[in-house]
Every structure is written in C-alpha cells, then in structure tokens.
BAFI-3210 file (N, C-alpha, C; in Angstrom, 3 decimals, decimal comma, padded with zeros to 6 digits):
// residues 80
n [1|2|3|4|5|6|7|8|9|10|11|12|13|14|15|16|17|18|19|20|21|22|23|24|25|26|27|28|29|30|31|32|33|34|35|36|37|38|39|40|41|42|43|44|45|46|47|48|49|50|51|52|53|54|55|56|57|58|59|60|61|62|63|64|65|66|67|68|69|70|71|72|73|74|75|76|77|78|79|80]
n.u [000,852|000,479|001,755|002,075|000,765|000,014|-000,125|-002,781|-004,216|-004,302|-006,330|-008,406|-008,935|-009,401|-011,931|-013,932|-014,288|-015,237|-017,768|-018,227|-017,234|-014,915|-012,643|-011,255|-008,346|-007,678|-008,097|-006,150|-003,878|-003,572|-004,409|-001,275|000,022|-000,595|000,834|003,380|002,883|002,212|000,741|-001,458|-002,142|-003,276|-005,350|-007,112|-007,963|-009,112|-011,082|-012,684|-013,251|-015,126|-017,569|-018,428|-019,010|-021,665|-022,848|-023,525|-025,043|-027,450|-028,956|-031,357|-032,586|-034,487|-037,396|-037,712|-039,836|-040,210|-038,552|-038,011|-040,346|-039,583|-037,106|-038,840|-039,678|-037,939|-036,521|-039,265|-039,258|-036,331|-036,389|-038,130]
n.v [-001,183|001,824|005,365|007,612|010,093|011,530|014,254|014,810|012,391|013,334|015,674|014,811|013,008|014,757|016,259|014,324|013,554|016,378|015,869|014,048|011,443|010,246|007,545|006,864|006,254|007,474|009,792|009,966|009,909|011,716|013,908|013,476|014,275|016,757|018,181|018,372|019,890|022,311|023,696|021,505|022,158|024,841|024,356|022,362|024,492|026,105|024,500|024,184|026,300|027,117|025,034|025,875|028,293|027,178|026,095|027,708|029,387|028,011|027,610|027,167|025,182|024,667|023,258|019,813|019,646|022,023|022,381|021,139|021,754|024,572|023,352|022,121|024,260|025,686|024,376|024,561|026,960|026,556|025,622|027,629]
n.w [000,000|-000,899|000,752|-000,188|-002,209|-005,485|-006,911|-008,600|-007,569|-004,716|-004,858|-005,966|-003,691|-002,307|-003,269|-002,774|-000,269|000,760|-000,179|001,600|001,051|000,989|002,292|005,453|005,206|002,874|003,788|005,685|004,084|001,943|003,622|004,976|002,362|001,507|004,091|002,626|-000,042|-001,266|-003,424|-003,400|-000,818|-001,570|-003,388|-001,262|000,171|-000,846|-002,389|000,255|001,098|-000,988|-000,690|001,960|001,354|-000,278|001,618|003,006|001,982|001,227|-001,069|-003,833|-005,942|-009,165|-009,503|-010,675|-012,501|-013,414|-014,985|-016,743|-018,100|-018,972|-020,150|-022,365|-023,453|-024,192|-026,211|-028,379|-028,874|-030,354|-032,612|-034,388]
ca.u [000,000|001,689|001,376|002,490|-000,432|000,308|-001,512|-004,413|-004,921|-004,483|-007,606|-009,713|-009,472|-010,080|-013,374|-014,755|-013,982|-016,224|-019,155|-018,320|-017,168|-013,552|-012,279|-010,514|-006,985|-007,624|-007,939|-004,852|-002,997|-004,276|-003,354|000,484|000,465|-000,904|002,336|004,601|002,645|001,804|-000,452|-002,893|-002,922|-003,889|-006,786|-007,707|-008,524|-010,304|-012,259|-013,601|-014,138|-016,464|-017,873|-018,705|-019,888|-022,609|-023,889|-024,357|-025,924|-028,616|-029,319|-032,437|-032,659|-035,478|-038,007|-037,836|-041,094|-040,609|-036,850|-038,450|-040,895|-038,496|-036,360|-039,569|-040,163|-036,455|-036,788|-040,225|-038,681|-034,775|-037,356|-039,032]
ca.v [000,000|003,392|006,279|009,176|010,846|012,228|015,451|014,164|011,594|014,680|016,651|013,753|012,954|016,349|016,078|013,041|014,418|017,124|014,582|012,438|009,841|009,361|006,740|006,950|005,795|008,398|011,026|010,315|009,682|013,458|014,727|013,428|015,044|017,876|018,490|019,222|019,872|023,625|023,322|020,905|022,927|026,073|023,757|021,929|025,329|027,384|023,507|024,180|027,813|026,765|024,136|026,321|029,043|026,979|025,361|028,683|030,523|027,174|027,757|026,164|024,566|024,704|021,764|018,964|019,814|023,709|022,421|019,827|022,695|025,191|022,969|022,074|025,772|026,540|023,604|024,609|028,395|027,018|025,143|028,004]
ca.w [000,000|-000,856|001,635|-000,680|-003,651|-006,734|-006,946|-009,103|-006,692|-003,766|-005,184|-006,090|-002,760|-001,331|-003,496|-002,323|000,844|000,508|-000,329|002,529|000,377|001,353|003,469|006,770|004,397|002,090|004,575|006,168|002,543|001,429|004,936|004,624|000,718|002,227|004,864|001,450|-001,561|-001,349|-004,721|-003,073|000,183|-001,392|-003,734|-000,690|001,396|-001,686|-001,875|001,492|001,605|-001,788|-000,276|003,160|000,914|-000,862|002,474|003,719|001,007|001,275|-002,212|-003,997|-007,110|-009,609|-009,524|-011,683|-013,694|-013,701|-015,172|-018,255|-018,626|-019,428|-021,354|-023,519|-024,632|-025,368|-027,574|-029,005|-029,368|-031,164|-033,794|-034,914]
c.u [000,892|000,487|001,480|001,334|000,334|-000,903|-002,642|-004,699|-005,577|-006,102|-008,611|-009,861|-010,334|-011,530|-014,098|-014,859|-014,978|-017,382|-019,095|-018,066|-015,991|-013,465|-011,212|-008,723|-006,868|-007,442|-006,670|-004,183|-002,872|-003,729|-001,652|000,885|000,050|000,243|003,378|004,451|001,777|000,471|-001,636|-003,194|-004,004|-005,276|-007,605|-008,457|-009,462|-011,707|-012,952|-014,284|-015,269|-017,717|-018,990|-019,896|-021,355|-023,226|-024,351|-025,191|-027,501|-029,721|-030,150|-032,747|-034,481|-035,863|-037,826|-038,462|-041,227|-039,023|-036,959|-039,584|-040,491|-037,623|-037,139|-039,896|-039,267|-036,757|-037,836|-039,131|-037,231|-035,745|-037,812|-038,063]
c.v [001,239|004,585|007,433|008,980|011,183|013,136|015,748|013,730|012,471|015,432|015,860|013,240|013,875|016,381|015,410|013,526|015,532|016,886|013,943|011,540|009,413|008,575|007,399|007,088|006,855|009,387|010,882|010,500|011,097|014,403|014,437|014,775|016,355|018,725|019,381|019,406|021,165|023,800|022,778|021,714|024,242|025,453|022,877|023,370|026,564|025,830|024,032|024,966|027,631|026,356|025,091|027,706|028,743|026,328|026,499|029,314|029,489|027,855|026,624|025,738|024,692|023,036|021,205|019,460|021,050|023,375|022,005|020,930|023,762|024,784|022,611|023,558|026,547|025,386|023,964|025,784|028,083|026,523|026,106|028,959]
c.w [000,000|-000,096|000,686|-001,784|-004,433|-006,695|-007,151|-008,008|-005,248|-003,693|-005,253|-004,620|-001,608|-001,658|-003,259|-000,926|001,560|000,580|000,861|002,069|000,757|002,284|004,434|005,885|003,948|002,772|004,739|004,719|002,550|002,859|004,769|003,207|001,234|003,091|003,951|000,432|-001,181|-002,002|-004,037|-001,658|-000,343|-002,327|-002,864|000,341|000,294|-001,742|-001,016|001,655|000,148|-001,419|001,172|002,254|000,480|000,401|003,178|002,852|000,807|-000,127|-002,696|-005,338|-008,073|-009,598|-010,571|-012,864|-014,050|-015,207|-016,526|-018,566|-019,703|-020,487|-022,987|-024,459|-024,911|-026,385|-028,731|-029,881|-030,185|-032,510|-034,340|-035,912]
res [x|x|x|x|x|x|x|x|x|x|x|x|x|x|x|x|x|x|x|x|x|x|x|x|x|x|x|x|x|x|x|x|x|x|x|x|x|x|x|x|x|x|x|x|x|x|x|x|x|x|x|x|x|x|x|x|x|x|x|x|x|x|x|x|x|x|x|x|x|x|x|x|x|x|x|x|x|x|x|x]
***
C-alpha cells in the first residue's frame, strides 16, 4: 500500500472528501500530501471555503417539472 499521492490523486481525494465519500486511508494519505505539496494545500482550502460558501448561502434549485418545462419551450422556441 503506498502512503504518498500524486496530486491528481491529492484533489480527487479532497473532493470526495467534501461529499463524505472518502475513506478513513484516504484522509490520512491526502493529509500526509498535504504536509509538502503547497499546490494541493492552497486547492484543498479554496475547496472548502467553496464548499462552506454553498452550504451557507442554502441555495435552492429549480423543480424537476418547472426544469423539463423550461427545457420544452427553449426547444419549441430554437425550432421556430
């Protein structure tokens, strides 16, 4: 099992991360790469403050059926 990331791997974990999806392994992994990889610190701490921004702003999505509505009468309207 290797302890050290490669930077891809770094961020993809930071994003899962985010979700709740990483494992316990991964965390630590991403924490070590984290210690001496500048790059992923400063994309793991704009991640978060993203991340923090959109749970506060509790932003609301359009409904399903307002959404397939909408998409039916740009369609009607590029047809014409």
């Amino acid at each position: 099992m290797k302890i050290f990331l490669k930077c891809e791997e770094a961020n993809h974990t930071c994003d899962k991360n985010q979700y709740k999806e990483a494992s316990f392994m991964e965390l630590v992994k991403l924490n070590i790469h984290l210690i001496y990889c500048r790059a992923c610190q400063k994309y793991t701490a704009q991640n978060t403050k993203l991340t923090r921004l959109f749970r506060k702003s509790k932003v609301k999505t359009m409904p399903l059926d307002a959404k397939a509505a909408l998409k039916e009468r740009l369609r009607q309207e590029m047809s014409k």
